[in-house]
N, C-alpha and C positions, 0 to 999 in steps of 0.2 A: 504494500500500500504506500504510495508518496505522498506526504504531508503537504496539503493545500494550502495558500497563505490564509485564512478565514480559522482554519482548524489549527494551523499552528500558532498562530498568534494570541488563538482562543487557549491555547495547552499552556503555551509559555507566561502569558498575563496569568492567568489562575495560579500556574505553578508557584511564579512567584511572590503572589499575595498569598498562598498557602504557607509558603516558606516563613514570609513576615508574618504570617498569624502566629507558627509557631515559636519565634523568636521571641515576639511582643509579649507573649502570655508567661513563657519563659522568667522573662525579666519581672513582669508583674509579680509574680505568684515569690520569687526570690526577693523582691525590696520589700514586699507584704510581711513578709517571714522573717528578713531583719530588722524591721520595722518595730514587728508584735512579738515576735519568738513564737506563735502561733498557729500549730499545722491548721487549728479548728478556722482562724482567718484564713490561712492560703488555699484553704477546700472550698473554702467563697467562689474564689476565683473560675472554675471549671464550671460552677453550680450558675452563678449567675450568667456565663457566656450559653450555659444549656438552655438556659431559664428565657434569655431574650432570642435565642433564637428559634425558640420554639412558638412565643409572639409573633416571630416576624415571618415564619412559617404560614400560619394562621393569616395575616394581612396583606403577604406578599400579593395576593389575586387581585387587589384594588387597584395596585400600581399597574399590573401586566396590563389592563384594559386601556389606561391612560397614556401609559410609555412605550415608544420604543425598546424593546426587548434590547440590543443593543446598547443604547443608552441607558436602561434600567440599571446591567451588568457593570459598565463604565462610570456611572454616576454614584451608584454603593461605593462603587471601589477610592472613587474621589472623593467621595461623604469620608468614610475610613480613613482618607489618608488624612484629609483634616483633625479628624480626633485624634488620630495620631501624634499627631505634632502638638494639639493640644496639650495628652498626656505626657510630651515631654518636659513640657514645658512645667507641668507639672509636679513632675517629680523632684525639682529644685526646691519647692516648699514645702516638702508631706516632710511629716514627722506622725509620731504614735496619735498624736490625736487629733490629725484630722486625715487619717490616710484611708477612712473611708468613701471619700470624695472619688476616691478612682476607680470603687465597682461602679458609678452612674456611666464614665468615658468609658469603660471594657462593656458596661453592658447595652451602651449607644452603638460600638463597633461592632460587637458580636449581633446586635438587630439589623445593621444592613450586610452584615457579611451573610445573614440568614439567606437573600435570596440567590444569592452568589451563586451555592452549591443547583440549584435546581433549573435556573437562569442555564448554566453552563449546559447540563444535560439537554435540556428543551432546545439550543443552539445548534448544539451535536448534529441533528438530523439534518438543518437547514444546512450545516457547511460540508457533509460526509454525502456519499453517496449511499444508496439503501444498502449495497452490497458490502461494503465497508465497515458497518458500522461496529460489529462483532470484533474490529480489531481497532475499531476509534477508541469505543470503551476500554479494550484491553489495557491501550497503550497511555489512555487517563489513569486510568485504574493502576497502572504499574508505578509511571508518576507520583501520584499520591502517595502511596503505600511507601515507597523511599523517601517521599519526604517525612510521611512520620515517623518512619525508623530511624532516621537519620538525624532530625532537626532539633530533636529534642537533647540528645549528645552534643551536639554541637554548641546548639545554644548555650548549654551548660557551661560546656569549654570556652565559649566564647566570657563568659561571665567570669573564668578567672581570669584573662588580661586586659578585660575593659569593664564599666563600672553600665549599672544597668541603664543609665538614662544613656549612655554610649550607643548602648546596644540597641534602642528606641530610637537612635539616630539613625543609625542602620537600617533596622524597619523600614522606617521612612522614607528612604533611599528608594528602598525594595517597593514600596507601595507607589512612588511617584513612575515608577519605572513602568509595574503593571498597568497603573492608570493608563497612559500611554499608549500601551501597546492595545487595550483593549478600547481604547479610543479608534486605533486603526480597523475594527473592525467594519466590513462590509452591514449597513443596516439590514435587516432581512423582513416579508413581508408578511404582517400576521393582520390580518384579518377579524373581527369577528361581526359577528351577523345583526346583533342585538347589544345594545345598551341597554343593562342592567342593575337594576338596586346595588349597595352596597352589601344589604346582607346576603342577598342571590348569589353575588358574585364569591362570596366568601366560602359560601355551599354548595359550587359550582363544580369544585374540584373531588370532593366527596360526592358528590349526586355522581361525576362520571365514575370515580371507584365501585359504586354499589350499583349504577347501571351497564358495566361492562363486567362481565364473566370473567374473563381472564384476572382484570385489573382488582376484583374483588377478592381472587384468591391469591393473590399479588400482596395485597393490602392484609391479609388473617396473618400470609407468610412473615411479611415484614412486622408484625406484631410480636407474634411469638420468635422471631428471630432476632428482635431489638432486647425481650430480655432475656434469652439463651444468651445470648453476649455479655448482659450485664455480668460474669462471671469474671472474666479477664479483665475487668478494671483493677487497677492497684493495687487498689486496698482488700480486696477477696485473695486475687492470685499471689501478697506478700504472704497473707495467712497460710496461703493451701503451701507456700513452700518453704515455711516453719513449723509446721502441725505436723502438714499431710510427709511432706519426702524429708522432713528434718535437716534441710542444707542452710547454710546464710544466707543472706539478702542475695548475693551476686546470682545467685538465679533465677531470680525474680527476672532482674536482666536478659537471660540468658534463655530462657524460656517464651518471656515475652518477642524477642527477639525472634528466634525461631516462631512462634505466630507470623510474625512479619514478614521474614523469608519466605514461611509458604504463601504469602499473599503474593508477593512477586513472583513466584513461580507458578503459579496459576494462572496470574495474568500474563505470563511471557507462555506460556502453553495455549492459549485462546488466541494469542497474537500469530503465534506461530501455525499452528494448526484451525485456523478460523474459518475455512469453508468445511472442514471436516462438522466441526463444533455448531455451524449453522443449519447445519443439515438434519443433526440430531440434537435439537436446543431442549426438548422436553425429557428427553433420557438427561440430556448433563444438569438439568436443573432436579430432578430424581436421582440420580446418582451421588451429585454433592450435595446433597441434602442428608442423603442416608448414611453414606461415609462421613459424613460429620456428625452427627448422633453418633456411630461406632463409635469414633474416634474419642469422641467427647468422654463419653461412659469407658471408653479404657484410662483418659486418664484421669480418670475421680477412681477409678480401681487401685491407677498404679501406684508404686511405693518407691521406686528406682528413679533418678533424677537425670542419668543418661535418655532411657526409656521414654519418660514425662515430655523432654527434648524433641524425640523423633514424631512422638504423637501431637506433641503443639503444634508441629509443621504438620503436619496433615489437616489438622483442624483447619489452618489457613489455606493449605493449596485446597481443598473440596469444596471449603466456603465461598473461594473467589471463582472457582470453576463455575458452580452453580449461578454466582452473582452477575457476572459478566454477559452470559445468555438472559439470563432472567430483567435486563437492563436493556438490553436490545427488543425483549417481549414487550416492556413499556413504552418506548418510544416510537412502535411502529403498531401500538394497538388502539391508536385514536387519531383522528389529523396533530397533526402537527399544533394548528393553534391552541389545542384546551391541552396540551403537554406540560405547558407552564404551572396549572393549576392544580394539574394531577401531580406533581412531584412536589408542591407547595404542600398538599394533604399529605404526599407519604413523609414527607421531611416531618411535618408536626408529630404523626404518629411515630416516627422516629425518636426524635427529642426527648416527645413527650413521654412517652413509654419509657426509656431509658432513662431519663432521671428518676422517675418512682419506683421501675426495676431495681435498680442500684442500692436507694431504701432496703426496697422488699429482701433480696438476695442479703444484704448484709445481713438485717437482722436474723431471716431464717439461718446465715452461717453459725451466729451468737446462739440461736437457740435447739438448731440440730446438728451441727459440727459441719465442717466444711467442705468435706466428702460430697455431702447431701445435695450440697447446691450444684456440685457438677453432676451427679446424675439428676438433679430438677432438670439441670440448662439441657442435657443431653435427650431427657424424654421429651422435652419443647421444639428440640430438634428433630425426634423421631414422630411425632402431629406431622409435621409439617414436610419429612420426605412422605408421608400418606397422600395428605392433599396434595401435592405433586405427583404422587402415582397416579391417584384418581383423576390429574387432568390434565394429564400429560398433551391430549390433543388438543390442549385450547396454548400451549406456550409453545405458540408457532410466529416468523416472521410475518408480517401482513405490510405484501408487498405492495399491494394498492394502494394502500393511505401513503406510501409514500413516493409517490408522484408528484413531481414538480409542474 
């Protein structure tokens, strides 16, 4: 596949506003903590970016009617780069007691970075050809995934030779640059038929989830796979690998890690082999569904931290295999125009879910041991290779709707 200017320019601006998100939060969550000495305040930090983007999830629909999709994506990104530089400028005055002044700027950026993520998807189709798209996603998909293996190390490191408002300057850098280039983006043509309420328009994107079949079992999947996941956040996986496999922290790392790797190697497997993968999109969305249930439930069994290793990399390569197909079924199973609203719903129920997951799971770890919660996440993931058997023939390409 040869990268398009339209697609690339859309890969590399995102890329690097990804990059600067996680640099930015980086430095946040570390001045927060030298600030207070306070993990309970630097937990804020993750909580409130989840919390406004899961608003801006929700309200994103009002904009798409009004703006430019193009300029939607380009103008968040400039809104961002603004507070940005705000909270730099901020960070020369915080001390302990007024350094809660800088959740309202992290939780203004994290509300327009909300439509970023779904902006970007809903774009995909207009600048990829239909046949393509199985390796547009991949190749986002792999993207991603390395920057958040990577960014968060880094960041780190960067933090011992430069001072965090330093490192905010850098952002900055990084977000002017984005801006930019997704400025250079070709406008593209969306259409809708009807001017509608504001509350219509907000229930628009749900009314297509539960009036499209595919998109509905689409919508159960991503439910129960938002908190199958809540498992592998932090503060569960530090537990399970002091309880469960008795090793130090450095595997926490090391395990996490291996997650990630198999995320990139799923996505470079669907890049690679993408017409094989297209052809059979309903078996790989049923197959990585199921091998991730297996894999899951082996490791809330295992006791070995080599082992725990080879099975967290499976968890990721069968999750992204499934997801990569399963992301191409969305984009090609409505026009193109109501795409925007449909990923504005799945993104909320993503959010959403996932921060009262994360509750949920912690507490059930505290009061049935930590085991429990990987075989909960892995029976949540065995639901949902079922509904995937059962409909296997509706998670097909639909090459119609995407005609230009």
């Amino acid at each position: 596949m040869k990268l398009n200017r339209n697609f690339s320019l859309l890969l590399l601006g995102q890329s690097l506003a990804n990059i600067g998100d996680v640099l930015y939060i980086v430095s946040v969550i570390s001045t927060i903590f030298v600030l207070t000495g306070s993990t309970f305040a630097a937990s804020f930090v993750p909580f409130t970016i989840a919390s406004s983007m899961f608003i801006s999830s929700l309200l994103t629909p009002l904009l798409v009617e009004k703006l430019n999709l193009k300029w939607l994506l380009a103008g968040s990104q400039i809104v961002k780069t603004i507070l940005l530089f705000i909270l730099g400028f901020m960070l020369i005055g915080l001390t302990a007691a007024n350094y809660y002044f800088i959740f309202l700027i992290i939780g203004l950026i994290a509300f327009f970075d909300g439509c970023a993520n779904p902006i970007r998807q809903t774009l995909t189709p207009y600048y990829v050809k239909p046949e393509h798209l199985i390796q547009a996603n991949g190749i986002s998909e792999t993207i991603t995934q390395v920057i958040e293996a990577g960014m968060w190390f880094v960041g780190s490191s960067l933090l011992i030779i430069m001072s965090s408002q330093q490192l905010i300057w850098l952002v900055g850098c990084l977000f002017v640059i984005a801006s930019i280039l997704l400025c250079l983006l070709e406008s593209v043509i969306y259409e809708t038929t009807e001017l509608k309420g504001k509350l219509e328009k907000i229930k628009e994107g749900w009314k297509t989830l539960s009036n499209t079949p595919v998109l509905r079992r689409i919508a159960w999947i991503e439910f129960l796979e938002t908190i199958a996941a809540t498992v592998w956040i932090a503060a569960i996986l530090y537990v399970f690998v002091n309880d469960a496999l008795n090793v130090d922290e450095k595997w926490w790392g090391f395990i996490n890690g291996a997650n990630f790797l198999g995320l990139i190697l799923g996505s470079a497997y669907c890049i690679k082999f993408s017409s094989f993968v297209e052809k059979k999109i309903g078996t790989f969305i049923f197959f990585g569904s199921f091998a991730s249930f297996l894999f899951t439930i082996l490791f809330s069994l295992n006791s070995i931290p080599i082992i725990s290793l080879l099975l967290s990399l499976c968890v990721g390569l069968f999750g992204q295999i499934k997801k990569i197909p399963q992301q191409t079924v969305i984009q090609t199973s409505v026009p193109k125009e109501q795409l925007s609203t449909v990923y504005t719903s799945l993104g909320a129920i993503g959010t959403g879910i996932f921060g009262v997951g994360s509750l949920v799971m912690g507490l059930l770890a505290d009061l049935l041991g930590i085991r429990i919660v990987f075989v909960i996440s892995g029976l949540l993931l065995a639901i949902v290779s079922i509904i995937a058997h059962k409909n296997k023939q509706l998670f097909v390409r639909n090459i119609m709707e995407q005609k230009n």
